[in-house]
N, C-alpha and C positions, 0 to 999 in steps of 0.2 A: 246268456246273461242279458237279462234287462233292463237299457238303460234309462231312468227317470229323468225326470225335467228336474228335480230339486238336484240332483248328481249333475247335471249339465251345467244348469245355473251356479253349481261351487266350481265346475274347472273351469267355466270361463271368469270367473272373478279371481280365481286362483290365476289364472294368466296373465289379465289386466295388471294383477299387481307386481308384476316382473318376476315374477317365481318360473323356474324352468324345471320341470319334472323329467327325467331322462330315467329310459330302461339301457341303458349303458355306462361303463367307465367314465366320466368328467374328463372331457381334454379342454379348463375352459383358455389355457393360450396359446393353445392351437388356433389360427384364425383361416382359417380355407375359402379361397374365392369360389362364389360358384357361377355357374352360367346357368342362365335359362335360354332351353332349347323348347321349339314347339312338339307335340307328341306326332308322329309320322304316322298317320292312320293309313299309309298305304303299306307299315312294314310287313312283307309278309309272315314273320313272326305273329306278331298281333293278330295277324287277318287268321293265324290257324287257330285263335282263341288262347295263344298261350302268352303269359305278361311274365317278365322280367323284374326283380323287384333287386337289385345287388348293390352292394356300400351303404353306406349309414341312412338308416330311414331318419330324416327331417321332413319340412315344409315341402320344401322343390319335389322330394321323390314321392310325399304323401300322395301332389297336387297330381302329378304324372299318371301314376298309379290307377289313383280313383279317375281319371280320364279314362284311360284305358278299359277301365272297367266295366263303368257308368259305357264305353262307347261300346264293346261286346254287348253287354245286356241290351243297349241296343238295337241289336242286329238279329238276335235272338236268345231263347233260354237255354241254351246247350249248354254242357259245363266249360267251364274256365279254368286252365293251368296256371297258378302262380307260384314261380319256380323262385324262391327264398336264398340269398348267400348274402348274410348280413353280419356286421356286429353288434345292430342294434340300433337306439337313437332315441330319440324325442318323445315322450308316452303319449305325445296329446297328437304328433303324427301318424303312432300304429297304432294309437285309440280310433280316430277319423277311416282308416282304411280298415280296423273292422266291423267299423257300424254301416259303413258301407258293404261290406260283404254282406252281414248280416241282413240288409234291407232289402236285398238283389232277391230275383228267382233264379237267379242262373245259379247251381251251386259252384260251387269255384272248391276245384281241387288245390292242396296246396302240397307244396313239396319242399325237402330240404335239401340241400347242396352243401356238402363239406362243412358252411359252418352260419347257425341259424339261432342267434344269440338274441336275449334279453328281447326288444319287441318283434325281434322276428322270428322269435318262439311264442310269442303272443299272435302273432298271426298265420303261423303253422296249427296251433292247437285250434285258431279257431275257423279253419278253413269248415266249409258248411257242404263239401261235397268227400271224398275221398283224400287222407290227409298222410303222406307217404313220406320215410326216410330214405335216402340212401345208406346204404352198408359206409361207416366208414365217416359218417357225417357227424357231426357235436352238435348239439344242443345244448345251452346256457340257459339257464332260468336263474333268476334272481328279484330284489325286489327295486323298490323307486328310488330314485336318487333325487333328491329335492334341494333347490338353490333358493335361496332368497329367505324373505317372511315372508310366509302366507301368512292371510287371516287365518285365525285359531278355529280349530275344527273343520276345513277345507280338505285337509291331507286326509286327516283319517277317512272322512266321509268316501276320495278315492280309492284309499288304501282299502275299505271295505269292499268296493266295489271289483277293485279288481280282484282281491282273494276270491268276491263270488265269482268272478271268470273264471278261475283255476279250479274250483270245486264243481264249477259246472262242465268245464271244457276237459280237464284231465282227469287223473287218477293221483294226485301228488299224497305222498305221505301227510298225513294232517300234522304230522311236528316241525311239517316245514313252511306251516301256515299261520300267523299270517308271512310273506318273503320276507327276508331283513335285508336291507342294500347292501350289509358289509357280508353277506354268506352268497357265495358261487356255488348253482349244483351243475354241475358240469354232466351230463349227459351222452352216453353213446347213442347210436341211431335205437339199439337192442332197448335200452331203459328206457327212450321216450315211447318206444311201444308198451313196456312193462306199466307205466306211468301214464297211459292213455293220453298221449301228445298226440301221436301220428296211429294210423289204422294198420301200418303195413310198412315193412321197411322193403325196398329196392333191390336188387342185385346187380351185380353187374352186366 
């Protein structure tokens, strides 16, 4: 998927204007403190190339992430493990983390864990080296959840955009195109191979 400057220029005016686009269930009175910690570039995780990516993709874990990332390709173009257990999150967060892969040479393998929902099935599908399930693991695909008013014709202009992810990155039935927010496909590790999500599922 390639993204344009007129498609950047509509989500960030889309943001400006307090609209919050989420690839997840709406929990908005729910309020969770978060912390900011520094990224540990001595963890020896990271140092083996492998990134962590688990709980709701937001701001905080976008910013971690693409650290992470951005600090591997760094170091060199080897591949990269991002090992995915999500329920989802913020679209304009695991929008950002995969135009970041997508920019990298390092390709980044991505993988799923148990359960790798709404944008982090967006960033499963679009991992840009080897893209793998476990046995056993769910995948959630679904479409945008949109809060506020946008200005008029901003959504769509997304909504276009991202269907072309899905028609480039997977294999989805076309009747499930473009995603509707109120329709869950629920996914075993077996259909997101069928469905051209991941390249290979896992075993134990």
């Amino acid at each position: 998927m390639k993204t344009s400057l007129a498609y950047l220029c509509a989500l960030a005016a889309l943001l400006q204007s307090g609209c919050m686009i989420q690839l997840s269930d709406p929990t908005p009175d729910v309020q969770t403190a978060k912390t900011t910690s520094p990224v540990d570039f001595a963890d020896p995780v990271l140092n083996r190339r492998q990134v962590l990516l688990f709980g709701d993709i937001d701001d905080h874990a976008a910013e971690r992430t693409i650290q992470k990332l951005l600090f591997l390709e760094g170091k060199g173009q080897g591949p990269i493990d991002l090992y995915l257990m999500t329920p989802g999150g913020e679209f304009k967060s695991a929008l950002a983390i995969e135009h970041v892969i997508r920019s990298m040479k390092s390709p980044v393998n991505t993988w799923a864990l148990s359960e790798c929902n709404s944008g982090g099935a967006l960033l499963l599908a679009g991992g840009t080296g080897r893209r793998k399930a476990f046995r056993g693991a769910t995948v959630v695909v679904h479409g945008m959840v949109v809060h506020g008013k946008p200005p008029a014709g901003m959504v769509q202009q997304i909504q276009d955009s991202y269907t072309r992810f899905w028609r480039t990155r997977a294999r989805l039935p076309e009747a499930w195109l473009p995603l509707p927010p109120d329709v869950l496909h629920v996914l075993s590790a077996e259909q997101a191979l069928e469905y051209g999500l991941v390249d290979e599922i896992v075993e134990r």
